[in-house]
N, C-alpha and C positions, 0 to 999 in steps of 0.2 A: 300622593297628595290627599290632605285632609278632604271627604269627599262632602261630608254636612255642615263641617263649621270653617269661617273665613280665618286665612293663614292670617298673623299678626306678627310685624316686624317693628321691633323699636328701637329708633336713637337710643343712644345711653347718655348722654349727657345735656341735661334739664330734665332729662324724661325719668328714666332710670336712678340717676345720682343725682344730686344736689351740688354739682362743680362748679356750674355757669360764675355762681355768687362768688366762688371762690377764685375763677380765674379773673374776673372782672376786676378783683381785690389787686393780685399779684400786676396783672396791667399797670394799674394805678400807681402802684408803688415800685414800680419800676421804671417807669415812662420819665420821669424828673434826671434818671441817672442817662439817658439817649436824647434828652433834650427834646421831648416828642409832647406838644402840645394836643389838646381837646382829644387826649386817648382814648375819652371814653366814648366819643361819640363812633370813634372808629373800630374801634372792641365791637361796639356792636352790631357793626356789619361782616363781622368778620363770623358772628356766631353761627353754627351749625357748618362751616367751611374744613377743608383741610389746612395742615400746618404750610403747604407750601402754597396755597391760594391764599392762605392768611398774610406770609410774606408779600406775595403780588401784591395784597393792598394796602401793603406799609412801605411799601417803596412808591407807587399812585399817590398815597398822601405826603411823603415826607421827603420821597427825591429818589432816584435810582440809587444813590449811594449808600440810602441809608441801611445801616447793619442791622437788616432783618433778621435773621438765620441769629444772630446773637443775642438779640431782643428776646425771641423766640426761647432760648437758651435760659435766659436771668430769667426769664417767667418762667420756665417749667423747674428751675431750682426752688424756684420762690416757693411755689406751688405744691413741691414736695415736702419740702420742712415745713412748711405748715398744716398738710395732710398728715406728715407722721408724727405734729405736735399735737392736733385738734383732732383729726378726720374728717371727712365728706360722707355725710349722711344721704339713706339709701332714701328717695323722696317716697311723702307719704304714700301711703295705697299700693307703691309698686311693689312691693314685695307679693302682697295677697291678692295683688291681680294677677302674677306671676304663676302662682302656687297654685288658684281656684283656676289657672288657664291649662297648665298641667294636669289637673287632678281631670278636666274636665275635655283633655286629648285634642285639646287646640296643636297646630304647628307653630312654635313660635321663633321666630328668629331676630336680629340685631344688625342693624347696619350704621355705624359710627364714623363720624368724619377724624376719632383720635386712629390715634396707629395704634393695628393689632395687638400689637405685646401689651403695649398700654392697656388697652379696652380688655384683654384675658385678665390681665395683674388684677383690675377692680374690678371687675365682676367676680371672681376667685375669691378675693380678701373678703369681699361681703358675703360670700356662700351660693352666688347667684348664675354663678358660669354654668351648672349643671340645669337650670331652666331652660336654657335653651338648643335649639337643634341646630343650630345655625348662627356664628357671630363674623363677622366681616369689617375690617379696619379700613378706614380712609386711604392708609396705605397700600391697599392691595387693589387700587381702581384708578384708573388714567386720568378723569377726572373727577374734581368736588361736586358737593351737592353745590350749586344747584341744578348744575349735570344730573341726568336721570341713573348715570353710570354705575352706581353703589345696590340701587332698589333693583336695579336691569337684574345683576350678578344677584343680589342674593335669592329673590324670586323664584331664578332656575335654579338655584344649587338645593330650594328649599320644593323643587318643583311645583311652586303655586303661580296662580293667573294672578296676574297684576289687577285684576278687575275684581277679583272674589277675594284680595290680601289687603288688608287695615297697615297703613303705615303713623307710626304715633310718634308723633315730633313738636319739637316747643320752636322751632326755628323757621325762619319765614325761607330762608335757606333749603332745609330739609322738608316744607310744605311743597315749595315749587319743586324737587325733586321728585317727590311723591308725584306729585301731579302728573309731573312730564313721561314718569313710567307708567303711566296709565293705571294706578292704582285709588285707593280710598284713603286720601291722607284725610289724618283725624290731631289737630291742633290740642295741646295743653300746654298754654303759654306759661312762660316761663319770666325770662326777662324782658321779652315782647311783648307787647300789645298785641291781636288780632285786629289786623287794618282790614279798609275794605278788600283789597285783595286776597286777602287768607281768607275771606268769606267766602270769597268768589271760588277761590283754588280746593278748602277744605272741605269733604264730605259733612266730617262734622267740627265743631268746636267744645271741648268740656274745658271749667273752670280746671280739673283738676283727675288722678288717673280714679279715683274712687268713680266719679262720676263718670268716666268711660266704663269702668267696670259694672258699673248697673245697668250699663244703655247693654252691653254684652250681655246679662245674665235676662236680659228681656226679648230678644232675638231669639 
């Protein structure tokens, strides 16, 4: 373990990439073909979760019957043809908070509520997999954020103290996650707001990663 600077562990998605915007899109225009009203309101509870706690809460809103798991399906097609028509841009500052946290022998690792192969494929395709020491999929943990289960595992695998590890999340989801693993979660909202309670949960809050990355280079 890093013994003078704090381990940093990041979501990838709002944080890392710019997908939130893009899965929010494929929601949208898929929800008319499932007949599933006020999608958006429910897309964004579901953000910073796993695929199968995401189900749970489309079956909570829209009935045990309804075909999650297929839902689930037409949005990550959607998602991909539009990815490999457009692309998902790597969000500002993260790359050169990455690169100055490297250069500068931070530990840094990744814990994502997408599945493994997923979270390798894009961070690979961007150049960004080799930044880190440590990536860990939603898949490989019993439970979702907001279970502390994701931060517990990568913590140890990355052997740092939850107390001295910066966890950087846009998700109210992945803030109370943070929280519960007794870490320093540090908020860059994304499609969220910071409500009172991410005041209350979050060590810090920045507008944006530039400004995490200055509050770091003054420590």
């Amino acid at each position: 373990m890093n013994q003078t600077k704090p381990t940093l562990i990041f979501d990838m998605d709002g944080v890392i990439l710019d997908t939130e915007q893009l899965v929010r899109r494929c929601w949208n225009e898929i929800a008319p073909e499932f007949h599933a009203d006020a999608i958006d309101a429910v897309f964004l509870t579901t953000v910073g979760t796993t695929r199968v706690h995401t189900c749970s809460i489309l079956r909570e809103r829209y009935g045990a019957d309804f075909p999650a798991e297929e839902f689930n399906n037409a949005v990550s097609r959607r998602y991909h043809v539009i990815d490999d028509a457009e692309g998902v841009p790597v969000k500002t500052g993260a790359r050169e908070l990455l690169q100055w946290a490297r250069d500068n022998a931070y530990t840094i690792g990744l814990a994502s509520s997408t599945r493994q192969a997923v979270v390798e494929k894009e961070l690979s395709e961007r150049g960004l997999l080799p930044y880190f020491d440590y990536v860990l999929g939603g898949d490989r943990i019993a439970r979702s954020k907001p279970a502390p289960d994701i931060y517990e595992t990568a913590c140890r695998a990355l052997h740092a103290v939850p107390a001295d590890t910066y966890a950087i999340e846009d998700s109210y989801n992945g803030i109370r996650a943070a929280h519960a693993a007794g870490m320093r979660p540090i908020m860059v909202p994304d499609l969220l707001p910071p409500t009172q309670e991410m005041y209350t949960l979050a060590a810090h809050i920045f507008p944006n990663l530039t400004a995490f990355h200055e509050f770091l280079k003054r420590q």
